[in-house]
N, CA, C and O atoms as a Tripos MOL2 file, in Angstrom:
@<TRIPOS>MOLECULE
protein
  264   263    66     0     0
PROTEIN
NO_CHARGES

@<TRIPOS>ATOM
      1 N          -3.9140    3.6030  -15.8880 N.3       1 UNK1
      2 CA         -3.6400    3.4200  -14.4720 C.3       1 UNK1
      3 C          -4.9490    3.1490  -13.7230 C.2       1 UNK1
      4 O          -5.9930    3.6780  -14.1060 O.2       1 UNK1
      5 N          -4.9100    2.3290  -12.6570 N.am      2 UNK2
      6 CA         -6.1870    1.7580  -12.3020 C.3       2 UNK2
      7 C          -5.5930    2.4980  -10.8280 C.2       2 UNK2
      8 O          -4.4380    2.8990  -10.6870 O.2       2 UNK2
      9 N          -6.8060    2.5780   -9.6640 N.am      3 UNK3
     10 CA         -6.5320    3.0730   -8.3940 C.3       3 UNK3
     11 C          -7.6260    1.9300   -7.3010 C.2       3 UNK3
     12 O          -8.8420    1.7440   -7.3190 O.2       3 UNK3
     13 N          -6.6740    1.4260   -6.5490 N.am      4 UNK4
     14 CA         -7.5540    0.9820   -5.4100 C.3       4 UNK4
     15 C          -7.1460    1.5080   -4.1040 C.2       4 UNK4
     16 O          -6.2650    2.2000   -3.5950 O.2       4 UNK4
     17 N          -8.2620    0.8150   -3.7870 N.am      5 UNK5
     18 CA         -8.0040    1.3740   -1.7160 C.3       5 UNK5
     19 C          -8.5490    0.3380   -0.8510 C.2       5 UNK5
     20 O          -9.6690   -0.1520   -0.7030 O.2       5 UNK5
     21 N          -7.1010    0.1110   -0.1890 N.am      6 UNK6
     22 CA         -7.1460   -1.1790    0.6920 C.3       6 UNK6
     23 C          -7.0790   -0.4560    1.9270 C.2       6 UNK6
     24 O          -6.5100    0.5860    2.2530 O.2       6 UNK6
     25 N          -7.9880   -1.4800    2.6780 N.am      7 UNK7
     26 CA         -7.8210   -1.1950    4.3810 C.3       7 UNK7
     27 C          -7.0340   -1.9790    4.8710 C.2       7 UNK7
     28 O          -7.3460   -3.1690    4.8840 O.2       7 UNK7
     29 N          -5.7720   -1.5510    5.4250 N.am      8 UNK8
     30 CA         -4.7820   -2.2890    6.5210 C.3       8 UNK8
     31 C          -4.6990   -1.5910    7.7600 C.2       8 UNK8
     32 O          -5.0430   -0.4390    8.0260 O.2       8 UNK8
     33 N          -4.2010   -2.4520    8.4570 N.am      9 UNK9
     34 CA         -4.4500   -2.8180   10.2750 C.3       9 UNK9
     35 C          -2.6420   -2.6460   11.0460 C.2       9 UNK9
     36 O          -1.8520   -3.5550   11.3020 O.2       9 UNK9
     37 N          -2.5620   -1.9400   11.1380 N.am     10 UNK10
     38 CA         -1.2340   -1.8550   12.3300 C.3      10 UNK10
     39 C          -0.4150   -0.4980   12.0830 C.2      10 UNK10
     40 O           0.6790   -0.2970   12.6110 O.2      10 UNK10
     41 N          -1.1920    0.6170   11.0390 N.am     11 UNK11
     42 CA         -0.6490    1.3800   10.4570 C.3      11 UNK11
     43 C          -0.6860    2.6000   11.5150 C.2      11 UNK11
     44 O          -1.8220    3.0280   11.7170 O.2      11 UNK11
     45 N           0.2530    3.1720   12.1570 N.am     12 UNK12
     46 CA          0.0120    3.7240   13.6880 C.3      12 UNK12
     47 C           0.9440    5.4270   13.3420 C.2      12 UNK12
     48 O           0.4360    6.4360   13.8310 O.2      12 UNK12
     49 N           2.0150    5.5410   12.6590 N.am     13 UNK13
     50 CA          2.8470    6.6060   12.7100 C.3      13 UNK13
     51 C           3.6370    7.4030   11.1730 C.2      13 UNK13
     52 O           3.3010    6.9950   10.0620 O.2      13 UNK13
     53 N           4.3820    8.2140   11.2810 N.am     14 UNK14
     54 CA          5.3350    8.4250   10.3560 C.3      14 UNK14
     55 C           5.3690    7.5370    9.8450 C.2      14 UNK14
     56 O           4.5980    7.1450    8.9690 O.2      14 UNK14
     57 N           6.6250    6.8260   10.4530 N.am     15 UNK15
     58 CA          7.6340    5.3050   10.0110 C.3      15 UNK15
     59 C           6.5040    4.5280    8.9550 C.2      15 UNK15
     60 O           6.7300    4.2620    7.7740 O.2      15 UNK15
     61 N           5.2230    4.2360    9.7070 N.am     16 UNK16
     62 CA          4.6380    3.5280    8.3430 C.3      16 UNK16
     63 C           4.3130    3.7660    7.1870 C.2      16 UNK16
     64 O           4.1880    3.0120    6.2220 O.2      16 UNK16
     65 N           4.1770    4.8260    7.2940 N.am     17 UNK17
     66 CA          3.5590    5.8400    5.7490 C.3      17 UNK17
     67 C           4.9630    5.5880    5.0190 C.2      17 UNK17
     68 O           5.0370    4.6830    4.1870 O.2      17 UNK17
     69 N           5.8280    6.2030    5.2550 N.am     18 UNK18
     70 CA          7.4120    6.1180    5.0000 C.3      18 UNK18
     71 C           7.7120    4.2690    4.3070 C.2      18 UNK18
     72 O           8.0670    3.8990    3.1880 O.2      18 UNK18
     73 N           7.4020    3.5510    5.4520 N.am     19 UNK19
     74 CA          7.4980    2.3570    5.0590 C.3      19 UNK19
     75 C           6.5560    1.9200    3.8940 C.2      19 UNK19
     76 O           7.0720    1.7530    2.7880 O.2      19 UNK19
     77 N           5.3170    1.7370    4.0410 N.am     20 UNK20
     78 CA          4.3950    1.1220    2.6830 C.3      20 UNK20
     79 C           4.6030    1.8920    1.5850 C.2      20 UNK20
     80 O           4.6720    1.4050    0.4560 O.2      20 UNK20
     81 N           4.7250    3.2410    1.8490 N.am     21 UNK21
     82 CA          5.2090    3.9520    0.8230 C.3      21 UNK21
     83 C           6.0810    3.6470   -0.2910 C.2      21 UNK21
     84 O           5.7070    3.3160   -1.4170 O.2      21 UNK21
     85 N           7.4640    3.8060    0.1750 N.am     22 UNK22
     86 CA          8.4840    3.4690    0.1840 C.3      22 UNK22
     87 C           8.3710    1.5870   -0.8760 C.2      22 UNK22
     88 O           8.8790    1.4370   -1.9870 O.2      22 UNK22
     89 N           7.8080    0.7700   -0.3160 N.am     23 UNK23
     90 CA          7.2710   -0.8610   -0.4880 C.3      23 UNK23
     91 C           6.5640   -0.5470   -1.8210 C.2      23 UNK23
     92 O           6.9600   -1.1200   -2.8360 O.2      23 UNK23
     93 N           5.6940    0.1980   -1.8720 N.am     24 UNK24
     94 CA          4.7170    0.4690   -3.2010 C.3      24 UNK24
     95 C           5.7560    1.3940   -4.2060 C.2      24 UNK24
     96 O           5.1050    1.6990   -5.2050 O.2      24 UNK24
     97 N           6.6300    1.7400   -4.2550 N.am     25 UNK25
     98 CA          6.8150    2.4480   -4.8620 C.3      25 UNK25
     99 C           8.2980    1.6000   -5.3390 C.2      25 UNK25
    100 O           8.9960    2.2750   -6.0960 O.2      25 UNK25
    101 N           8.7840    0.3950   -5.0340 N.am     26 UNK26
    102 CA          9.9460   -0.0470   -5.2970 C.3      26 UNK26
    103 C           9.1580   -1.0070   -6.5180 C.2      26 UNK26
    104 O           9.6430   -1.1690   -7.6380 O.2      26 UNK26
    105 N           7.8340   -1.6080   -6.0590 N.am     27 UNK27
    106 CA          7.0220   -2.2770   -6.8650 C.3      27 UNK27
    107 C           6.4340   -1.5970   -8.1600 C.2      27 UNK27
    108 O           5.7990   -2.2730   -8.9700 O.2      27 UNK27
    109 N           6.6670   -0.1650   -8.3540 N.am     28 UNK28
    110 CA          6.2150    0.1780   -9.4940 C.3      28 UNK28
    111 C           5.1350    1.3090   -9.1860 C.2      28 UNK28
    112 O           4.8560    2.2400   -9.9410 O.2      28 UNK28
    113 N           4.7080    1.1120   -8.2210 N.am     29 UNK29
    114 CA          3.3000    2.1910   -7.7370 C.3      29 UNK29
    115 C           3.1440    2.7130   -6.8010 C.2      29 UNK29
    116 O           3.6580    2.3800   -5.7340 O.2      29 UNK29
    117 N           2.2920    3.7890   -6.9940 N.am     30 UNK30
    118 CA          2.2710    4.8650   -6.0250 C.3      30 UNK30
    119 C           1.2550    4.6340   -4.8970 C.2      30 UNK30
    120 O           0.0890    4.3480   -5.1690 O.2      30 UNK30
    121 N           1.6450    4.7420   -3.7650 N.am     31 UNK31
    122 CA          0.8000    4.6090   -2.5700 C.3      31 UNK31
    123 C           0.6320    5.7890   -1.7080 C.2      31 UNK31
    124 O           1.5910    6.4870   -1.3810 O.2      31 UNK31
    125 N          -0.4690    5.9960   -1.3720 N.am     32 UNK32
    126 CA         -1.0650    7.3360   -0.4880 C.3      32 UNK32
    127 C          -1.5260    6.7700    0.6490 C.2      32 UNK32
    128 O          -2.5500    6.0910    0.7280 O.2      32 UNK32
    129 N          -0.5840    7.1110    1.7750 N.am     33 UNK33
    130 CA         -1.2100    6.5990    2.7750 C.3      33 UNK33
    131 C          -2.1310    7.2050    4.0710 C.2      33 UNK33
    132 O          -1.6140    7.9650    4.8890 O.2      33 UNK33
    133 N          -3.3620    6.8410    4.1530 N.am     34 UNK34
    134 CA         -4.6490    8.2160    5.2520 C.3      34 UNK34
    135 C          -4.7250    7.1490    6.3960 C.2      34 UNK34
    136 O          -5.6680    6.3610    6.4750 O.2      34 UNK34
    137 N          -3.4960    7.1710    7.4310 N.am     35 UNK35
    138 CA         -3.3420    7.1250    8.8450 C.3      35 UNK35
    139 C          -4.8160    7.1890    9.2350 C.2      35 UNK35
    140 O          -5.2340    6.0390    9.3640 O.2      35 UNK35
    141 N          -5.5210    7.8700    9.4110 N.am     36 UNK36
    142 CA         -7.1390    8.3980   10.3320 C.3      36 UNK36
    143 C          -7.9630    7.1860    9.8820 C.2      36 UNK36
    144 O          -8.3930    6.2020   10.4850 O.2      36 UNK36
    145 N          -8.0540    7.7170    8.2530 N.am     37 UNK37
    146 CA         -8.9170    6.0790    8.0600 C.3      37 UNK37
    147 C          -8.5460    4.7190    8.0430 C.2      37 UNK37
    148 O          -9.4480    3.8950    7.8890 O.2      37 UNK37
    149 N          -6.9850    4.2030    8.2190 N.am     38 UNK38
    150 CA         -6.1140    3.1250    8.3240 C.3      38 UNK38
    151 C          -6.4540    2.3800    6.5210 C.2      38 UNK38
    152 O          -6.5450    1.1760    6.2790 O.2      38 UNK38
    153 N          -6.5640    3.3540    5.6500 N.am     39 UNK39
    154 CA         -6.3990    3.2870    4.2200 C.3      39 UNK39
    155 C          -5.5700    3.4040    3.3870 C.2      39 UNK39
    156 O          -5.3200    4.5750    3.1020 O.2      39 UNK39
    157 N          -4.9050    2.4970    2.7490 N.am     40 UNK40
    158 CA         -3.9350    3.1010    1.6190 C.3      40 UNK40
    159 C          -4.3450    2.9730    0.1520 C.2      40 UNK40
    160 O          -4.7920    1.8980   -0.2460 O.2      40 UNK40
    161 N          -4.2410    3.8180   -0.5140 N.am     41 UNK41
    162 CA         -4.8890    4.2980   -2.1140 C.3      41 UNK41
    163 C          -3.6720    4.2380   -3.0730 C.2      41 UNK41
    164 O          -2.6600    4.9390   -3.1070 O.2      41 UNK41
    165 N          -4.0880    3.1420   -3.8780 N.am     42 UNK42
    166 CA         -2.8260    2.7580   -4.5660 C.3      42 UNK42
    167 C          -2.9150    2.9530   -6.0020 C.2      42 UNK42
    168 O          -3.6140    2.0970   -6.5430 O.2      42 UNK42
    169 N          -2.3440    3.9540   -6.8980 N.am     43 UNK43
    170 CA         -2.4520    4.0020   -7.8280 C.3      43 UNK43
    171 C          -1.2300    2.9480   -8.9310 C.2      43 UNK43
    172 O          -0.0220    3.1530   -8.8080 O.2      43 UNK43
    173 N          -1.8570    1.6590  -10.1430 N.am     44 UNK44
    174 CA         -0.7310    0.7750  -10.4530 C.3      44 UNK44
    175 C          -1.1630    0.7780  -12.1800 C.2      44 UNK44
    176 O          -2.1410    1.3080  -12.7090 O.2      44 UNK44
    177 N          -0.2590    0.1340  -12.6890 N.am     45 UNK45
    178 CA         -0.5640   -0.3300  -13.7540 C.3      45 UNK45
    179 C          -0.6710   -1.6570  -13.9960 C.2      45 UNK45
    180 O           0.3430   -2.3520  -13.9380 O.2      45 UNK45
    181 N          -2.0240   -2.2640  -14.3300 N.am     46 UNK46
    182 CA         -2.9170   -3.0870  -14.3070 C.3      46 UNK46
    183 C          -2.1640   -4.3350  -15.4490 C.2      46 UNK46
    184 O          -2.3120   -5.5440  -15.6270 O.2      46 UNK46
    185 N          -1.4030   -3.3630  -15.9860 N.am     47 UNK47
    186 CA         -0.4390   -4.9500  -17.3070 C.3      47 UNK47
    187 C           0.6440   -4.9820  -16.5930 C.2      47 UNK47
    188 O           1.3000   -5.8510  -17.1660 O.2      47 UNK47
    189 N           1.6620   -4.3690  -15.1580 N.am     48 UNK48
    190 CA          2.6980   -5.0040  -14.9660 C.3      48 UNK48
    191 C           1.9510   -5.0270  -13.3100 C.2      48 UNK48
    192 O           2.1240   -6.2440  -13.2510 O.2      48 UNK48
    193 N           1.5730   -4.8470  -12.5430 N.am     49 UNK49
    194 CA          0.8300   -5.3290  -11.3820 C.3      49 UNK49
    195 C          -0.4510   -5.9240  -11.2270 C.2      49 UNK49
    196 O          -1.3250   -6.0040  -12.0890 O.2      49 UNK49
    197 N          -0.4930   -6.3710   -9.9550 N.am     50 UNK50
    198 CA         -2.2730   -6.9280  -10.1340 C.3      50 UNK50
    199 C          -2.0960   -6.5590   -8.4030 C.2      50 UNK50
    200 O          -1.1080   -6.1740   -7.7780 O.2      50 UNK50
    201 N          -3.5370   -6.8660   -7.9460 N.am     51 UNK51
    202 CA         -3.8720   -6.2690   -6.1860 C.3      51 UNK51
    203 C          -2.9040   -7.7000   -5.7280 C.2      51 UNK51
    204 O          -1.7880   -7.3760   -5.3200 O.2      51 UNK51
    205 N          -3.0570   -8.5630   -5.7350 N.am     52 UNK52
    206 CA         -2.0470   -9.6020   -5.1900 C.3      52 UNK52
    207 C          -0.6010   -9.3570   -5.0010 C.2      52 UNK52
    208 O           0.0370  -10.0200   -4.1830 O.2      52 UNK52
    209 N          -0.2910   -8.8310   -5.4120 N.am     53 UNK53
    210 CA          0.9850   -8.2500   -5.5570 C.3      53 UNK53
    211 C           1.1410   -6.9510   -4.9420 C.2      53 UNK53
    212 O           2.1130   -6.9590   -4.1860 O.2      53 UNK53
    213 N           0.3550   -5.4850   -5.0010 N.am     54 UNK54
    214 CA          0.3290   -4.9370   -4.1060 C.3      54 UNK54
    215 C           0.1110   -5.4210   -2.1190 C.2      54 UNK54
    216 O           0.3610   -4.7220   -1.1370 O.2      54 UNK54
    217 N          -0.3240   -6.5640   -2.1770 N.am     55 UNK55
    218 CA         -1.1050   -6.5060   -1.0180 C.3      55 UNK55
    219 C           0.2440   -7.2660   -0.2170 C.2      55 UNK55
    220 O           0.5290   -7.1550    0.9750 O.2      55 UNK55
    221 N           0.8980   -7.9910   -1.1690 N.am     56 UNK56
    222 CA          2.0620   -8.7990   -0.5500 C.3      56 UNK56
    223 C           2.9750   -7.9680   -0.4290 C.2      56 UNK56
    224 O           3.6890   -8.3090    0.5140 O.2      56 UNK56
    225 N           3.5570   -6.4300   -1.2150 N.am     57 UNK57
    226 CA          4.2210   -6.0460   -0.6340 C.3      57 UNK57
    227 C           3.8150   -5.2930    0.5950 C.2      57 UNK57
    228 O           4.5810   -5.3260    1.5580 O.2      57 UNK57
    229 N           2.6490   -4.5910    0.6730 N.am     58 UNK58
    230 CA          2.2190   -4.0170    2.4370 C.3      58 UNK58
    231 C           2.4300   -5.0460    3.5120 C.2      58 UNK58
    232 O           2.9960   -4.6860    4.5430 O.2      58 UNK58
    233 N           2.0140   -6.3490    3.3700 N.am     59 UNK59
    234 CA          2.4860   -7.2460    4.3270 C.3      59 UNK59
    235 C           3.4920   -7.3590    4.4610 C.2      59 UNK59
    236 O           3.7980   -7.6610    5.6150 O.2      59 UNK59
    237 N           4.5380   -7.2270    3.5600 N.am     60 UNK60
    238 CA          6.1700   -7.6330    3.6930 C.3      60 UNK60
    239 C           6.5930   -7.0340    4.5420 C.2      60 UNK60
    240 O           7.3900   -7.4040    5.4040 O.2      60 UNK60
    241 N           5.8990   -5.6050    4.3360 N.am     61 UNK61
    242 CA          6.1900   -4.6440    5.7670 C.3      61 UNK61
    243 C           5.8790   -4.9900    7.1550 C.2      61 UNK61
    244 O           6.3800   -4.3340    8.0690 O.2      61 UNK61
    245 N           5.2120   -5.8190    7.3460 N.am     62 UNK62
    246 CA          4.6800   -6.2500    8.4400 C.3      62 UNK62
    247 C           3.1690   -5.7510    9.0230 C.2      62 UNK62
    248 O           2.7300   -5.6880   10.1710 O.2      62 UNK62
    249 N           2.4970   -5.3840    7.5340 N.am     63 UNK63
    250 CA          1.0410   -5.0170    8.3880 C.3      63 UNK63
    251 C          -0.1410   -5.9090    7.3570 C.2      63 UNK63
    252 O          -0.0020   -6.0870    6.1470 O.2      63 UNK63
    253 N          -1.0740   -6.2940    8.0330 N.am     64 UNK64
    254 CA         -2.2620   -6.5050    7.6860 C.3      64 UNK64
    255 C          -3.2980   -5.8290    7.0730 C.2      64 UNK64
    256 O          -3.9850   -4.9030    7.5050 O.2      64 UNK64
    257 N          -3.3370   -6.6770    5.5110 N.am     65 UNK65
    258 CA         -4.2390   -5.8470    4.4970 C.3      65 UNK65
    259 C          -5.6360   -6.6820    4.7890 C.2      65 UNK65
    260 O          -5.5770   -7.9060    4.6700 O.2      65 UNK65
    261 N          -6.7970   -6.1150    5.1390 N.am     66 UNK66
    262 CA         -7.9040   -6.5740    5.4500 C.3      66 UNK66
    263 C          -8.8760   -6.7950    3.9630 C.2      66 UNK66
    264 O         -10.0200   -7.2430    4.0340 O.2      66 UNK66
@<TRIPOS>BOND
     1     1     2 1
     2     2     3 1
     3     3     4 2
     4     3     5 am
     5     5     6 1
     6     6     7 1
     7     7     8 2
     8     7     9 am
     9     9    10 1
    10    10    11 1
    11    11    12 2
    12    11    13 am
    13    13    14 1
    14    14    15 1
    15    15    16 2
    16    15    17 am
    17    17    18 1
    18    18    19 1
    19    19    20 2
    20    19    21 am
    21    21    22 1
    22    22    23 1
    23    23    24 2
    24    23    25 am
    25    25    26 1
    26    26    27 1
    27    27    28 2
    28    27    29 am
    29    29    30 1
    30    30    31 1
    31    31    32 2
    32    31    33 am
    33    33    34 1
    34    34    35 1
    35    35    36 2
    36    35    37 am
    37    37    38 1
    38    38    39 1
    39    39    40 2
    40    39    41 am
    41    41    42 1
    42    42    43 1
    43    43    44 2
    44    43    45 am
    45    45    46 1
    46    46    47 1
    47    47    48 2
    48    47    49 am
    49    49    50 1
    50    50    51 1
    51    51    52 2
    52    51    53 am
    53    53    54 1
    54    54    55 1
    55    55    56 2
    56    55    57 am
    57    57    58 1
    58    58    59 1
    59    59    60 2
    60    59    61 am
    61    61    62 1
    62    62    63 1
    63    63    64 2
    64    63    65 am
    65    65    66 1
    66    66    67 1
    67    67    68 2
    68    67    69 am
    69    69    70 1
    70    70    71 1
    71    71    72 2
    72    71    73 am
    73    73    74 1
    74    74    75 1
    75    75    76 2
    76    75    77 am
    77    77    78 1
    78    78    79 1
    79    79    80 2
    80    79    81 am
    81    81    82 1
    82    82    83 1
    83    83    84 2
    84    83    85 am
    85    85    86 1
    86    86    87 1
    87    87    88 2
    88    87    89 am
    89    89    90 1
    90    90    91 1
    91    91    92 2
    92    91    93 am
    93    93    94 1
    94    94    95 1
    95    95    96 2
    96    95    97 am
    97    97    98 1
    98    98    99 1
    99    99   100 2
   100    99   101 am
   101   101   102 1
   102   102   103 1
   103   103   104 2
   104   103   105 am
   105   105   106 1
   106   106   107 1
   107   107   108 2
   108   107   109 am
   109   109   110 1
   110   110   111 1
   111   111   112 2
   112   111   113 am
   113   113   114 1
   114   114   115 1
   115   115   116 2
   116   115   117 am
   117   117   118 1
   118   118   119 1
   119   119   120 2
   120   119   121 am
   121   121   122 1
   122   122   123 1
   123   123   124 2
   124   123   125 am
   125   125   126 1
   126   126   127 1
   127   127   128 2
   128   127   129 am
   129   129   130 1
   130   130   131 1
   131   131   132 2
   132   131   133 am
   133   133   134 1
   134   134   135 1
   135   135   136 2
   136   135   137 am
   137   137   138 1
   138   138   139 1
   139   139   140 2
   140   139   141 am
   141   141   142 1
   142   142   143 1
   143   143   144 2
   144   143   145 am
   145   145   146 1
   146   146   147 1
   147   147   148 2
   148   147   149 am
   149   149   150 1
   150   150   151 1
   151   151   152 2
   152   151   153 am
   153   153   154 1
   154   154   155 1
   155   155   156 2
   156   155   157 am
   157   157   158 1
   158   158   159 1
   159   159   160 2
   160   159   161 am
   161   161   162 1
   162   162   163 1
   163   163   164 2
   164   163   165 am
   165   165   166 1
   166   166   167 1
   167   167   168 2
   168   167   169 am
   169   169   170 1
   170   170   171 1
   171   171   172 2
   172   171   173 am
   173   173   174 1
   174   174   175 1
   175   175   176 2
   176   175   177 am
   177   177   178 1
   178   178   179 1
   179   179   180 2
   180   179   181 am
   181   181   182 1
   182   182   183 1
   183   183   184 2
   184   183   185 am
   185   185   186 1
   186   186   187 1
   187   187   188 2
   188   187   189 am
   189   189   190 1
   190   190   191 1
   191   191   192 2
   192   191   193 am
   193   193   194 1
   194   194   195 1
   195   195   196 2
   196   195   197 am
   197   197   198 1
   198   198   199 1
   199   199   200 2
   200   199   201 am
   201   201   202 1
   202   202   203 1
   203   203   204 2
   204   203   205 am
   205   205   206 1
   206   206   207 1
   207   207   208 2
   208   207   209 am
   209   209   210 1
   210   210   211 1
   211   211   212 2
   212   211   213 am
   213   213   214 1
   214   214   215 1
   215   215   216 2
   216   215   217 am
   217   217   218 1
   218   218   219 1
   219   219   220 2
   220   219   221 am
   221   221   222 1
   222   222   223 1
   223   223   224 2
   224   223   225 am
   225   225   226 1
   226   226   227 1
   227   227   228 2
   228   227   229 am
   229   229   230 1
   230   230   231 1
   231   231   232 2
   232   231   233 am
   233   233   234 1
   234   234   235 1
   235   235   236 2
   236   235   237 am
   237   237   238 1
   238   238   239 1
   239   239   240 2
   240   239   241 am
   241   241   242 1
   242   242   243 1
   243   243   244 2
   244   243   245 am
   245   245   246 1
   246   246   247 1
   247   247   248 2
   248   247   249 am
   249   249   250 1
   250   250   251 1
   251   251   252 2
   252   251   253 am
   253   253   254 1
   254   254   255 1
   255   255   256 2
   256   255   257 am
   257   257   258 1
   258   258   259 1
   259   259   260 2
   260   259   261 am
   261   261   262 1
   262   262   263 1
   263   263   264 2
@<TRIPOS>SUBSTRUCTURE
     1 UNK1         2 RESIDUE 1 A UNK
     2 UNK2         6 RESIDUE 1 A UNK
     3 UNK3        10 RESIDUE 1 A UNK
     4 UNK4        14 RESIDUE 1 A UNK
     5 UNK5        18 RESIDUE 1 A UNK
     6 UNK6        22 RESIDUE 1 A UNK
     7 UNK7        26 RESIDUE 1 A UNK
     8 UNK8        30 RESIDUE 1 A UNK
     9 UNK9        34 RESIDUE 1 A UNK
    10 UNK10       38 RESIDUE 1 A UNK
    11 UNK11       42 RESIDUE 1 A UNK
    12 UNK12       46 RESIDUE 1 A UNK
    13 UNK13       50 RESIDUE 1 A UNK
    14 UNK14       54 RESIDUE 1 A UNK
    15 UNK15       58 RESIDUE 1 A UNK
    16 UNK16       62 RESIDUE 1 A UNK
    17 UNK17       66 RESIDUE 1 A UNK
    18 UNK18       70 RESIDUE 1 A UNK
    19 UNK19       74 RESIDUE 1 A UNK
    20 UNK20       78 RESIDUE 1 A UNK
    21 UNK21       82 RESIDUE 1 A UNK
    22 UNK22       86 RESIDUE 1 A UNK
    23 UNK23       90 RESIDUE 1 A UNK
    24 UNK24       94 RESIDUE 1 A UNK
    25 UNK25       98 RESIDUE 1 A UNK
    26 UNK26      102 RESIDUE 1 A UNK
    27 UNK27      106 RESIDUE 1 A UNK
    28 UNK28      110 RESIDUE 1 A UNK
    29 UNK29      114 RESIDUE 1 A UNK
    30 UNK30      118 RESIDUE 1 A UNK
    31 UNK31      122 RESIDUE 1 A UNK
    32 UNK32      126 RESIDUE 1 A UNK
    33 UNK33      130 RESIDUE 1 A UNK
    34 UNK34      134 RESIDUE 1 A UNK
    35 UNK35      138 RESIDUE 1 A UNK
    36 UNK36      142 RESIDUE 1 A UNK
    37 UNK37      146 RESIDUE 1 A UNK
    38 UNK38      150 RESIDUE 1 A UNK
    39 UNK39      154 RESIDUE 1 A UNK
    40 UNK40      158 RESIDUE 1 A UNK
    41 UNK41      162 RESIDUE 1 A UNK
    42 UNK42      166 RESIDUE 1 A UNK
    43 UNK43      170 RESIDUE 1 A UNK
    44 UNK44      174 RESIDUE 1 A UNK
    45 UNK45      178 RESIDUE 1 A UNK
    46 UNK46      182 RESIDUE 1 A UNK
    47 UNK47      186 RESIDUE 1 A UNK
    48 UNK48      190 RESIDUE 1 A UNK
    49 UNK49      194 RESIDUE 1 A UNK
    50 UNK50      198 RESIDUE 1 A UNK
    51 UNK51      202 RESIDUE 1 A UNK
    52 UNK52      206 RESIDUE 1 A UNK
    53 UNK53      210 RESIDUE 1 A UNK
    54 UNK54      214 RESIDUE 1 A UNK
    55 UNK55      218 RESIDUE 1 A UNK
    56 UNK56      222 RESIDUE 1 A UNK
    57 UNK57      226 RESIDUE 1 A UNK
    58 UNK58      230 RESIDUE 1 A UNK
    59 UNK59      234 RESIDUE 1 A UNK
    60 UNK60      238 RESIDUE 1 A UNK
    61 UNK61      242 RESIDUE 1 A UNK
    62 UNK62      246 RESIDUE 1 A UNK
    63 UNK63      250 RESIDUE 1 A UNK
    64 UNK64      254 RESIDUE 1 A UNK
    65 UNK65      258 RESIDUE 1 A UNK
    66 UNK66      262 RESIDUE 1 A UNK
């Protein structure tokens, strides 16, 4: 299992944590989301995901991965 940490932009409440959460975890992986630092820490497996694919589902949600 590999772990990254992306900075995204619009991440404001509950509902979002809930949401990307929720997005990372239909995809296969686990997402931790730290509101304060507008960071999410994604733990995946590197032979059935890649960061391209994490990053498209946080956007699907409607927020900006920087």
């Amino acid at each position: 299992m590999l772990q990254v940490t992306l900075k995204v932009e619009g991440m404001s409440c509950n509902h979002c944590v809930v949401s990307i959460e929720g997005a990372l975890k239909q995809i296969g992986s686990k997402g931790k989301v730290d509101l304060a630092n507008d960071t999410v820490t994604v733990e995946y497996d590197e032979k059935k995901l890649a960061v391209e694919q994490i990053k498209e589902a946080i956007e699907d949600q409607g927020y900006d991965v920087l």
